[in-house]
C-alpha positions in Angstrom: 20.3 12.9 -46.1 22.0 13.4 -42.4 24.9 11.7 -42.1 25.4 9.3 -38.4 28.4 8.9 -36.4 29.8 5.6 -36.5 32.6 3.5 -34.1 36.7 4.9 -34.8 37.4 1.4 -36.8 34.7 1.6 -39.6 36.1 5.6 -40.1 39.5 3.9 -40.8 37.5 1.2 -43.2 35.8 3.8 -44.5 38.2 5.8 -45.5 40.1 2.9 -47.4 36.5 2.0 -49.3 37.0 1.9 -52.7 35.4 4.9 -54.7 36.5 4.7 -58.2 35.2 7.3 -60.9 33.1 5.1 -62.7 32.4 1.7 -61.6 29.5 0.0 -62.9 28.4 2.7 -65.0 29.9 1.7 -67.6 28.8 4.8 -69.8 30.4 6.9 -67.8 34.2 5.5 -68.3 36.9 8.2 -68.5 38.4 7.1 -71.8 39.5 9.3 -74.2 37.4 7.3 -76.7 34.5 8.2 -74.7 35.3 11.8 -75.4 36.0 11.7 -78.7 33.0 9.7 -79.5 29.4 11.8 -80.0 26.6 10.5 -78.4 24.4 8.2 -80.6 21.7 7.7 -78.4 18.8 10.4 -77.9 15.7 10.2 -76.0 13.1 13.2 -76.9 10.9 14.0 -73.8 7.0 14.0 -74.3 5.7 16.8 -76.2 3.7 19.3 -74.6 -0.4 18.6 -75.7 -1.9 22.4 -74.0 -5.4 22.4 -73.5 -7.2 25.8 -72.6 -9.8 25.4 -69.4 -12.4 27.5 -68.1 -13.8 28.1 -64.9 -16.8 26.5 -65.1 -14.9 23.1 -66.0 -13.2 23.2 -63.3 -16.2 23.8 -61.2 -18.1 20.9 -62.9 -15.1 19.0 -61.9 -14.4 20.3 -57.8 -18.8 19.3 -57.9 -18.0 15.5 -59.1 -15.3 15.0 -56.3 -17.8 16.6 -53.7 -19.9 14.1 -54.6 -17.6 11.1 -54.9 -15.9 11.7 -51.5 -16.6 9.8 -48.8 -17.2 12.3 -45.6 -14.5 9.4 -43.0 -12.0 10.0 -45.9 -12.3 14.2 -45.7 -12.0 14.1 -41.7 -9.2 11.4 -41.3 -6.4 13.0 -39.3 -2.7 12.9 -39.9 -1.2 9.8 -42.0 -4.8 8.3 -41.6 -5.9 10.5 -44.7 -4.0 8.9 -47.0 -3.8 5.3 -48.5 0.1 4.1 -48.1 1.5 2.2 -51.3 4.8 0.4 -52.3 8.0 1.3 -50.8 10.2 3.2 -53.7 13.1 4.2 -51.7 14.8 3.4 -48.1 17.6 4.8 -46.1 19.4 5.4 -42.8 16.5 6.9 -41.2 13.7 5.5 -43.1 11.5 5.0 -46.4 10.3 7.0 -49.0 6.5 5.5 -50.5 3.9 6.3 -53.0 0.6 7.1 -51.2 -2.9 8.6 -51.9 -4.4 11.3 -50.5 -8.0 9.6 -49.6 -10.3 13.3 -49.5 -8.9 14.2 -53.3 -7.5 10.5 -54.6 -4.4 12.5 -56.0 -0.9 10.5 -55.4 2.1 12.3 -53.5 5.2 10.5 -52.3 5.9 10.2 -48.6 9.4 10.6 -46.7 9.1 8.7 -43.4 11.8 9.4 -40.9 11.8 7.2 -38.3 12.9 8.5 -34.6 14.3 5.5 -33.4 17.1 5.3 -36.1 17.8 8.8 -35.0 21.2 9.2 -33.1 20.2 11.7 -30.3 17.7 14.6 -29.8 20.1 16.8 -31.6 19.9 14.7 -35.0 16.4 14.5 -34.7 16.3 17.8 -34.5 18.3 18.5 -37.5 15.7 16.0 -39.6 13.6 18.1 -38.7 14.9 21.1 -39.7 14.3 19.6 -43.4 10.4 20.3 -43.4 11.2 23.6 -42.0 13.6 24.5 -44.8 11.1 22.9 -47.5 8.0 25.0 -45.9 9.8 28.2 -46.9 10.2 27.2 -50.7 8.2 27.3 -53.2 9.7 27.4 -57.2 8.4 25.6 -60.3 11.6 23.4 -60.2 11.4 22.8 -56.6 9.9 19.9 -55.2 6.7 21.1 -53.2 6.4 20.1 -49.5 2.3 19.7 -48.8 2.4 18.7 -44.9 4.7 17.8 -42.4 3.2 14.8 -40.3 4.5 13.9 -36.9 3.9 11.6 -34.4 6.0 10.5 -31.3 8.2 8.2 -33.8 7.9 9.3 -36.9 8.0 12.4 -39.1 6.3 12.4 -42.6 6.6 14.7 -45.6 4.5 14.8 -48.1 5.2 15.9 -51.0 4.3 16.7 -54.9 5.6 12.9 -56.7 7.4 13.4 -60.3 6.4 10.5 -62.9 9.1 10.0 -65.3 10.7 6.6 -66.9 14.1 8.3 -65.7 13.2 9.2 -62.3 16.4 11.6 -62.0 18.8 13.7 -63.9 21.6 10.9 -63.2 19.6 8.1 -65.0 18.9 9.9 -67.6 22.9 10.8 -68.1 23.6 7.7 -67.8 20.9 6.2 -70.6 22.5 9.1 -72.9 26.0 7.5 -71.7 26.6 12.0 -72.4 24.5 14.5 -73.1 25.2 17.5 -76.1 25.1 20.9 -75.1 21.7 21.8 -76.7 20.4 19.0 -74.4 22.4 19.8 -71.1 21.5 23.1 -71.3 17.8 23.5 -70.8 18.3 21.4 -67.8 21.2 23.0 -66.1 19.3 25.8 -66.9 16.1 25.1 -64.4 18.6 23.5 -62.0 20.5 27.1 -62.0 17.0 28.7 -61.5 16.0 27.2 -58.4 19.5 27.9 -57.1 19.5 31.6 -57.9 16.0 31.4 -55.9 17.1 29.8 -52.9 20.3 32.0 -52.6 18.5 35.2 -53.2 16.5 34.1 -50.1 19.8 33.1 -48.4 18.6 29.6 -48.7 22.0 27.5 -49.4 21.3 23.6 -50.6 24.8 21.8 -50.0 24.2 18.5 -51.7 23.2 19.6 -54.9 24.2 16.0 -57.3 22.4 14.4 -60.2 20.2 11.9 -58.2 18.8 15.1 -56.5 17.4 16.4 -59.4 14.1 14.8 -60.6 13.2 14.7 -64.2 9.2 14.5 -65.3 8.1 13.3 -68.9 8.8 16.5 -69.8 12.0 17.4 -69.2 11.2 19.5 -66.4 13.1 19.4 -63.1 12.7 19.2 -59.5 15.5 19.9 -57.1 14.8 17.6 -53.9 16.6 16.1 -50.7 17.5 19.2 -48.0 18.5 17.3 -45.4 22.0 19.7 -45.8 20.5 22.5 -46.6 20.6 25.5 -44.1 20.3 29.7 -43.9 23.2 31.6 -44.8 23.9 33.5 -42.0 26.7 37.0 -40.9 28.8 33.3 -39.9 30.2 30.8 -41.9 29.6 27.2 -42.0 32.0 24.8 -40.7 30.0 21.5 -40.8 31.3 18.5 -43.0 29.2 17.6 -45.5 28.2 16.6 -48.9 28.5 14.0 -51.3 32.5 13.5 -52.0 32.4 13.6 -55.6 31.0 17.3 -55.2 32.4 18.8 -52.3 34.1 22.0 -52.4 38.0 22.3 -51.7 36.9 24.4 -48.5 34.8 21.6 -47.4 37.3 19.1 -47.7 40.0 21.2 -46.1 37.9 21.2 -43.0 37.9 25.0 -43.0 35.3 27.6 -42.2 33.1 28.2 -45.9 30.2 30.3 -47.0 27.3 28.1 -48.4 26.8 29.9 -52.1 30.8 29.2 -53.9 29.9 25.6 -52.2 26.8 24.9 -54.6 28.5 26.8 -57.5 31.4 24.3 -57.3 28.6 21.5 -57.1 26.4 22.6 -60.0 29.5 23.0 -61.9 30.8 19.2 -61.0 27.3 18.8 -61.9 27.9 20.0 -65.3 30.7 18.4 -66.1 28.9 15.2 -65.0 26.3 15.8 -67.7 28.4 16.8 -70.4 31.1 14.3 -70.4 29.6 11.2 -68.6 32.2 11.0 -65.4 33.4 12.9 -62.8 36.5 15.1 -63.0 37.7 14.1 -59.5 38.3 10.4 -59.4 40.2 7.8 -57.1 40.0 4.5 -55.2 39.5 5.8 -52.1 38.2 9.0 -50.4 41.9 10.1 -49.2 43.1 10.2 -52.5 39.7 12.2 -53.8 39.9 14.6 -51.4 43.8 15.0 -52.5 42.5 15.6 -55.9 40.0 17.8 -55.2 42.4 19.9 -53.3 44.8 20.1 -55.9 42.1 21.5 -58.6 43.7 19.3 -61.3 41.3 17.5 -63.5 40.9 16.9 -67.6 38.8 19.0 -69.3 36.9 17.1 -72.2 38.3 18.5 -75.6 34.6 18.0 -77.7 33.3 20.6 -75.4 32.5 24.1 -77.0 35.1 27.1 -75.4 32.0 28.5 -74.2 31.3 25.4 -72.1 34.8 25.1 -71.3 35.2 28.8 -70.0 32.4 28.1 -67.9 33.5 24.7 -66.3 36.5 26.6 -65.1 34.8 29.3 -63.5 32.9 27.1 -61.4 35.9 24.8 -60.1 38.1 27.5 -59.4 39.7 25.7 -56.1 39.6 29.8 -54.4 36.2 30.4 -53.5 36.8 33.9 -53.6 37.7 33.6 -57.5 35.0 31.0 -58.2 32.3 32.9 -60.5 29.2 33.2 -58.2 25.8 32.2 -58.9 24.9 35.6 -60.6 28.3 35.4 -62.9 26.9 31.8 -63.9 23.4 32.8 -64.9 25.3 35.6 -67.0 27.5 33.4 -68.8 26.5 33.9 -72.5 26.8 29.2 -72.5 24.1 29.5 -69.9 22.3 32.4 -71.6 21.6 30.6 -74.7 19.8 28.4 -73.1 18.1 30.5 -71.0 15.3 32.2 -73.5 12.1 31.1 -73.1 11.3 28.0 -74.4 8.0 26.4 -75.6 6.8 24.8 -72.1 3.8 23.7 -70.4 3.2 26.4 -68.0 2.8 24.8 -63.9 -0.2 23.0 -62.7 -2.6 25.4 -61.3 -2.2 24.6 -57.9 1.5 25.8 -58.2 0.6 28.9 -60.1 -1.9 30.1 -56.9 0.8 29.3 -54.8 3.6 31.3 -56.5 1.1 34.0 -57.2 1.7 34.1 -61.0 -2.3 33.7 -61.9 -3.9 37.2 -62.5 -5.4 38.5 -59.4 -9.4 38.3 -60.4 -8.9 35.1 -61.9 -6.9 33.7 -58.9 -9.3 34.8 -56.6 -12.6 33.3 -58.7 -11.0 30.1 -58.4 -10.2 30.7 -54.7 -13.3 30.8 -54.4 -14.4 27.8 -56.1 -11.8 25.6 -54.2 -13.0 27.3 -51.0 -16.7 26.2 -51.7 -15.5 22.6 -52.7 -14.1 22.2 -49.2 -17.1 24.0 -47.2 -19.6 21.5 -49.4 -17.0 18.3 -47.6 -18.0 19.9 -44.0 -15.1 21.5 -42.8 -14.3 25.3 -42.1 -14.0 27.5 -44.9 -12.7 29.9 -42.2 -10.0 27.4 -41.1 -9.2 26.8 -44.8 -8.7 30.4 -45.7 -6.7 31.6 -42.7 -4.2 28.3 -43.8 -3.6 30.0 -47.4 -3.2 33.6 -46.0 -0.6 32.6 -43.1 0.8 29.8 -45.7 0.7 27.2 -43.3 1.3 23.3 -44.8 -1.4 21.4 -42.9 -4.1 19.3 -43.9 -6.3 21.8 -44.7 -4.1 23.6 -47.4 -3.0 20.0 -48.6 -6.4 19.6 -49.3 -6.8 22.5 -50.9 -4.1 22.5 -52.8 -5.1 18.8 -54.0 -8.3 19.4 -54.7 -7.3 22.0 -57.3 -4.8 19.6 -58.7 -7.8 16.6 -59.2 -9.8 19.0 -60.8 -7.3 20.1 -63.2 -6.7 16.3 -63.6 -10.4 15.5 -64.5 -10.5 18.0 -67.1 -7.3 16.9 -69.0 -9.1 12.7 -69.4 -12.0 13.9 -70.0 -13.0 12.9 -73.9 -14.3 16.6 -75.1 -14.4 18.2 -77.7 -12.4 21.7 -77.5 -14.7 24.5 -76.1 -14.9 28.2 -77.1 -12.9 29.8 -73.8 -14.8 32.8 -72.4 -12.8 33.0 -69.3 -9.4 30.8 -70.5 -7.3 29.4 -67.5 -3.4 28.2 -68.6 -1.7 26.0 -70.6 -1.1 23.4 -68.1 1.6 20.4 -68.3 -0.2 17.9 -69.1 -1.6 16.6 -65.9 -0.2 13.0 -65.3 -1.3 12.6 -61.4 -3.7 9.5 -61.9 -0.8 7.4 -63.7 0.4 3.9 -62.4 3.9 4.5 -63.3 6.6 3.5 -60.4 7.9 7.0 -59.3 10.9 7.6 -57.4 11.2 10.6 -56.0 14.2 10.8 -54.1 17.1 8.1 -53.8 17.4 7.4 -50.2 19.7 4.4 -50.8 22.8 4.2 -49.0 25.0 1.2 -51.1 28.0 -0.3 -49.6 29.0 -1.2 -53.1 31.3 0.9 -54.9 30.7 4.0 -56.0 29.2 5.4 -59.4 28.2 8.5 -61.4 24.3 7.5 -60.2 24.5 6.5 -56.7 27.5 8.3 -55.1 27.2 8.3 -51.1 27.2 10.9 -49.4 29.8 12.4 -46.9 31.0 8.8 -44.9 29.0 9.6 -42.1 32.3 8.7 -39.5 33.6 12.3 -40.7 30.8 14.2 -40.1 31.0 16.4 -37.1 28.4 15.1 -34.2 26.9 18.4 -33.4 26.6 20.8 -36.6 27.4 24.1 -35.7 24.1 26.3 -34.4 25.1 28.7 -37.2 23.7 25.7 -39.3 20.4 26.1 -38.0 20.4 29.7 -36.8 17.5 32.6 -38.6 19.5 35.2 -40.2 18.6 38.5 -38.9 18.8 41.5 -42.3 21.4 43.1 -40.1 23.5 40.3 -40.0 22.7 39.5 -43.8 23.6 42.8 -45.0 26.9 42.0 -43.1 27.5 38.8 -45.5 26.5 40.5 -48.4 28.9 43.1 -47.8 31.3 40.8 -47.4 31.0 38.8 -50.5 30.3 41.9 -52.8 33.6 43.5 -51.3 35.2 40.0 -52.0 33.8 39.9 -55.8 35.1 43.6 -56.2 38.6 42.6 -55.2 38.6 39.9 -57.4 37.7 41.9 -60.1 
């Protein structure tokens, strides 16, 4: 989340907060019994229950919602198309709430940013800059941005909601008080996927931490919150920003710093957070953090394997420019043990037609299908299709997109005995959409309690710079990105 400018006398007071490693997570204490002991507790995600579906079920299914929809629901603009539930998160600049999308009765979470709370044009104009960054994603274990909704004082996003009992990776570490290496690694492993995506699109995420990681029943992730994310650009960054516990020495130094070796140092004070239970930085206040960050000097946990240990010290190398990038990491025989395939559900269907992994005739017959679906609700299947193909995120490829996921949904309650598949679909995950459970899917609380291993603030917002630099904001061109590749490869080769 943006960070707000605040008066010169609660910098000082904030400065002076108290921000020790492990406060009321008590799991998470740095004691050397804590290393020494293993972890006792385990909590086995769901199994995976795969079910094979044909087209025609899912026709059957997009023919019952036809019917069931009510024609006000299917033509009700902007937030009036969906059905607004609890609050599950707030924040500086607004609320996060389930809601249901009336036209396809599927439940998506809701990021509401209010205008008001906004400091000036400029900052408004940065949280915008979040949907715009979210419309250009789209990975399994990336959270999926729908629409963008925005009226004169508010901007919504909606967005794909994650039902777990955990809600994020930090709960879980902290019900695990640790987590082994066998368990860490599957899920370090889909948090290092998403960021090898985002970087090979010069996408850079700067706040990557435990609460922004989103756990379903599966143990499958979802990287959210990119308020702080921004394009890599020929420039380097010089904004301030973060969460403390995870900023880079360059950050804290105040110095120019390329956005990549700034999430590899993060994902690796992630790991450490997941294998050991605390933070290797730790102080009473952010002075003396930053002072520790600087100096590189932390414990490493002895019950950790030399591969895990070899890796940890790759990633916090203070030097950027001898910090293992995010290539190195995903070659790293710790990560690469964990990185063979492994028996999973495969993504919903919807997800699958948008990352084009379905095979082309089959994606196209249930293009089709979907297509009809929305024609037989009364709006244009011209409108509809020319959404898809120019891969905008309105209301008509939320629909879309929703409509698939309903269907998918129907099948999976439906008491049937298995079929003999003439035209199989996927093994899906296990469609979950129509439970009750209380999902969080994104943190937006900002405590003034002190801190812990599962609700660390972010950067205090006195120290953020008012205006973020436009190289923050600015479209690469590939001229200028060929110029920062160069630069980094040349800097990799001299390391080397």
């Amino acid at each position: 989340m943006l960070a707000e400018n605040k008066a010169s006398e609660l910098q000082r007071r904030q400065l002076q907060k108290p921000v020790p490693g492990v406060p009321r997570c008590k799991s998470a204490a740095p004691t050397r019994s804590n290393q020494r002991e293993l972890v006792t507790r385990t909590r086995a995600f769901e199994p995976f229950a795969p079910r094979t579906l044909t087209i025609d079920e899912l026709q059957h299914a997009l023919e019952e919602i036809v019917q069931a929809t009510d024609a006000a629901s299917v033509r009700a603009k902007g937030l009036c198309g969906y059905e607004l539930g609890p609050v599950i998160g707030s924040g500086t600049f607004g609320k996060v709430r389930l809601a249901t999308h009336k036209a396809s009765n599927q439940v998506v979470a809701i990021k509401s940013y209010e205008r008001s709370r906004a400091r000036d044009a400029h900052q408004w104009k940065r949280i915008q800059y979040e949907a715009r960054v979210m419309e250009r994603l789209d990975h399994p274990c990336i959270i999926r941005l729908f629409e963008a909704i925005e009226d004169p004082s508010t901007l919504h996003l909606v967005m794909e909601h994650v039902t777990s009992d955990v809600t994020n990776l930090c709960e879980y570490v902290k019900q695990q008080r640790r987590l082994k290496e066998a368990d860490a690694g599957p899920l370090f492993a889909q948090v290092l996927s998403a960021l090898v995506y985002m970087h090979d699109r010069h996408w850079v995420h700067r706040d990557v931490k435990l609460e922004n990681v989103l756990l379903d029943k599966h143990g499958l992730v979802k990287l959210v919150d990119f308020g702080f994310s921004a394009l890599q650009t020929a420039k380097p960054f010089q904004t301030f920003c973060g969460t403390p516990c995870y900023m880079a020495p360059e950050i804290v130094q105040r110095k120019s710093y390329w956005g990549p070796p700034v999430d590899v140092w993060s994902l690796g004070i992630l790991l450490y957070a997941m294998l050991s239970g605390f933070f290797p930085f730790r102080a009473r206040n952010y002075n003396d953090l930053y002072r520790k960050i600087l100096r590189g000097a932390y414990e490493m946990p002895s019950t950790l394997s030399a591969d895990a240990q070899e890796l940890l010290r790759g990633m916090l190398d203070a030097d950027p420019t001898k910090r293992l990038t995010i290539m190195d990491v995903r070659a790293h025989p710790w990560v690469r043990r964990f990185a063979s395939p492994m028996q999973r559900p495969s993504a919903p269907l919807y997800r699958q037609i948008s990352l084009g992994t379905l095979p082309p005739a089959l994606s196209k017959e249930l293009r089709t299908s979907v297509l009809d679906a929305i024609s037989a609700l009364g709006l244009s299947r011209h409108d509809a299709e020319a959404a898809l193909r120019e891969k905008r995120h309105n209301s008509l490829s939320t629909l879309y997109y929703l409509l698939l996921k309903r269907a998918e949904s129907l099948c999976y309650v439906r008491e049937a005995p298995p079929l003999v598949q003439s035209r199989p679909m996927t093994s899906p995950e296990g469609q979950h959409s129509l439970a009750t459970q209380r999902v969080l899917i994104e943190s937006l609380q900002e405590s003034d309690d002190e801190t812990e291993i599962n609700d660390m603030d972010r950067t205090p917002s006195s120290l953020v710079p008012s205006s973020p630099p436009e190289c923050d904001e600015g479209l690469a061109n590939d001229d200028d990105m060929r110029d920062v590749l160069a630069i980094l490869k040349q800097t990799e080769l001299h390391r080397r």
